[in-house]
C-alpha positions in Angstrom: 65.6 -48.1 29.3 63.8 -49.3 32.3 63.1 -45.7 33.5 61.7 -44.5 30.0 59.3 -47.5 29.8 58.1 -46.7 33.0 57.7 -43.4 32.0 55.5 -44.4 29.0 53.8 -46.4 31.1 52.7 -44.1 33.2 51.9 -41.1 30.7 49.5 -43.5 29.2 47.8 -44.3 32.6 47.5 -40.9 32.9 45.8 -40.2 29.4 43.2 -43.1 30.0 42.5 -41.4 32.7 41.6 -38.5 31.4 39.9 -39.6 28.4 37.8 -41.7 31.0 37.0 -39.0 32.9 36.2 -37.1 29.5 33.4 -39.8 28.9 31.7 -39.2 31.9 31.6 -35.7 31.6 30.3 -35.6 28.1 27.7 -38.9 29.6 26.3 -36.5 32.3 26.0 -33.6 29.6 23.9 -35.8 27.6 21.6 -36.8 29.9 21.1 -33.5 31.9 20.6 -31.8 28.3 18.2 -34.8 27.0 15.2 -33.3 25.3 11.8 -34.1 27.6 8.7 -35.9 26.5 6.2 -33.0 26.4 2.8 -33.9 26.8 0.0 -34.5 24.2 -2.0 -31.5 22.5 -4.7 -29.7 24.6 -7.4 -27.2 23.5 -6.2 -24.0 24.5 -9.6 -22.8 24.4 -11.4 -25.0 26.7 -13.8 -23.2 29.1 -12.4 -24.4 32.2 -14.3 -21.7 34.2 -17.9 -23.5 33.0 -15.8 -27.2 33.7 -15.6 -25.7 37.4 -19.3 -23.8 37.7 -21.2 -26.5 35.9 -18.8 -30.1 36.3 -17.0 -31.3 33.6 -19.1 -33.6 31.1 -15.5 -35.6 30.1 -15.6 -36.9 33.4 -19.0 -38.2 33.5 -19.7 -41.3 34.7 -22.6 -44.2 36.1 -24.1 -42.6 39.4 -23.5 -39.0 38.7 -26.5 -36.8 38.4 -26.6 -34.7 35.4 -29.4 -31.7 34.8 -30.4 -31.1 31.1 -32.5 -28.0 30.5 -34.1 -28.3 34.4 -34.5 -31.8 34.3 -32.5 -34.0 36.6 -31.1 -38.0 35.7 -29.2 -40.1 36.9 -26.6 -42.0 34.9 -27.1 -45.7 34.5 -24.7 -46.3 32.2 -21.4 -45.5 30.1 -20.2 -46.2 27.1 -16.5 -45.2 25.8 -16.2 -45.8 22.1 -13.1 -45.8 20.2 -12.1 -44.9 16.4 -8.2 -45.5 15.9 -7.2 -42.7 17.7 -10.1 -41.1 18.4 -12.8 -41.6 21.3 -16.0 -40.2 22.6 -18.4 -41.3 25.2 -22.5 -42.0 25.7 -24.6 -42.1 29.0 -28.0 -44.0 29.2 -29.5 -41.6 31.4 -32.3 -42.9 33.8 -35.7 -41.5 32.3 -39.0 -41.8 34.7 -40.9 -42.1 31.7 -39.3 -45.6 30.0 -38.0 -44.1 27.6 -34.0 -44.7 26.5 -32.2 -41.0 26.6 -28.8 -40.5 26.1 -25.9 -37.8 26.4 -22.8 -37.9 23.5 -20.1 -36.5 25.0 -17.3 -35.6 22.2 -14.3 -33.2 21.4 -13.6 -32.1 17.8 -11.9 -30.2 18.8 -14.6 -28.0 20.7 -17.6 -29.4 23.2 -20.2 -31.0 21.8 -22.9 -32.9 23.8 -26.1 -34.1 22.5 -29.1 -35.3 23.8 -30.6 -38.4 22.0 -34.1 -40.2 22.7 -34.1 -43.5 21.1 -37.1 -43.7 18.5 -37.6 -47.6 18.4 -40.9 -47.1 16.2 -38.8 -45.4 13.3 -37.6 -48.1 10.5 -35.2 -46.1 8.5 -31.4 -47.7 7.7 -28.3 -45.1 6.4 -26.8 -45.0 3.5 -28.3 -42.7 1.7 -26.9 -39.5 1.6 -30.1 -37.5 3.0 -32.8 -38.5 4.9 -36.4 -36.6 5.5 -38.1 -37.2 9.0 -40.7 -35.0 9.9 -40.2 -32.1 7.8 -36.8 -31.9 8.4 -33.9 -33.2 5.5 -31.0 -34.8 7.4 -27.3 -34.5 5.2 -24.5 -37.6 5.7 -22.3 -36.6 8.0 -19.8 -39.4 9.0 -19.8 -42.8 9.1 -17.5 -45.8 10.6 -17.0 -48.6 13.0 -15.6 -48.7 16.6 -14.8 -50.5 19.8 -16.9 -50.0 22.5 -16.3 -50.7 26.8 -19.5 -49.9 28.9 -19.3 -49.3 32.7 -22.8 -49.7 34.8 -26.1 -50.4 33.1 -26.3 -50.0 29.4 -28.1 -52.9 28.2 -25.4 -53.6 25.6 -22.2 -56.4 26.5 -19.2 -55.5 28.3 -17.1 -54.7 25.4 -17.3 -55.4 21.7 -17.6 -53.5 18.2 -20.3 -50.9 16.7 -21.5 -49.4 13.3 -22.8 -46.0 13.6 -23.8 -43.6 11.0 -24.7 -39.7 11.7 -26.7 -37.4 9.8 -26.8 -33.7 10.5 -30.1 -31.6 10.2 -31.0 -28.0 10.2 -29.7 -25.8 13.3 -29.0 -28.1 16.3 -31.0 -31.3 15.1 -29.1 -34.5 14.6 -30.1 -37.8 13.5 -28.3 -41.1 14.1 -28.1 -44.8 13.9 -26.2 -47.2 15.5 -25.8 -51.1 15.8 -23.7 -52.7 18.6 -22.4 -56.4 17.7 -25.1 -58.4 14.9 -27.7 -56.3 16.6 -30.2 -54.2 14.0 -29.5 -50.8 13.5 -31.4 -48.0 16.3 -32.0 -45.0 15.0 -32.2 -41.3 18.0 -33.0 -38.5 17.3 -30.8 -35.7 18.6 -30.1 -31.8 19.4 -26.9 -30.2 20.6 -26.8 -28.8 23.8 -25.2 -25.5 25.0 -22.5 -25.8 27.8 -25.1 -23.6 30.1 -28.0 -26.2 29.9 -26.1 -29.0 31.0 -25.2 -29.3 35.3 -23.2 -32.1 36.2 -23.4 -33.6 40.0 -20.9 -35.8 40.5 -21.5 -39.0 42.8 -18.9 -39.4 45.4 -17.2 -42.5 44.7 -13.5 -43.8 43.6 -11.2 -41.5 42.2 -14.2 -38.7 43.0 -14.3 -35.7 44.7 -17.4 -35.9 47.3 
């Protein structure tokens, strides 16, 4: 009696054994065959080429030079904005002449950058769904709100939240108006740059190649 119990005893050390050992095999299995994390959505089209001949506008930022049709400035300021999941960023750009110029840099999905002078003598608000400036009929493109971060010199606070509304006119023109906290709204007059007229210098400086 003594010899089968220990017999028993023994055949079910053995199983939990095995089944143990079982466990750790299927464990290691598991995680060696656990599906990775794969990384966010990129254009496949981007013109990486132009991003190493001419620097890459996404990565603008205060102190770089940038050269817009032959013209040189410097950047005195950034501002990231941010839509849900969206963002896009602007660049005061220092002009010898006193005027405010600025440089929208956004993806949707493709490259689009802008060049913006502020027009302060202009008294126009949005709303409507056209506008007519100089000849030209502007159509209502998109509207909304957004949080903002500036870097450098923008003349705007650290951080806080804008209204902007964008109109679209004929061919490359673009027309918009934006008001940062309980400030009035600013209207700038804008036209889309191609990739070739823009030259980015980048400053040395953290996180910079010199």
């Amino acid at each position: 009696m003594n010899g089968s119990v220990a017999y028993l005893v023994t055949a079910v050390g053995c199983l939990i054994g095995v089944a143990g050992i079982v466990v750790a095999v299927v464990a290691i299995w598991r995680t060696r065959t656990k599906p990775r994390r794969h990384p966010g959505p990129t254009d496949p089209f981007r013109d990486r080429d132009a991003d190493a001949l001419r620097g890459d506008p996404r990565r603008l930022s205060p102190g770089d030079i940038v050269e817009i049709r032959g013209t040189s400035y410097a950047v005195r300021g950034s501002v990231l904005l941010k839509e849900g999941s969206w963002t896009w960023s602007e660049h005061l750009l220092d002009d010898a002449g006193g005027g405010q110029l600025w440089l929208s840099v956004e993806e949707d999905p493709d490259l689009e950058l802008v060049f913006w002078t502020t027009d302060p003598a202009l008294t126009l608000t949005p709303g409507a769904p056209t506008v007519d400036l100089d000849g030209s009929r502007y159509t209502s493109n998109e509207s909304g709100h957004a949080l903002f971060t500036g870097t450098g010199t923008t003349g705007l606070d650290p951080s806080g939240a804008m209204r902007y509304h964008d109109y679209r006119g004929p061919g490359a023109l673009r027309l918009s108006f934006e008001a940062y906290g309980n400030a009035a709204w600013e209207v700038a007059r804008g036209e889309v740059l191609h990739r070739s007229e823009v030259m980015i210098y980048p400053q040395a400086g953290p996180g910079k190649v010199g």
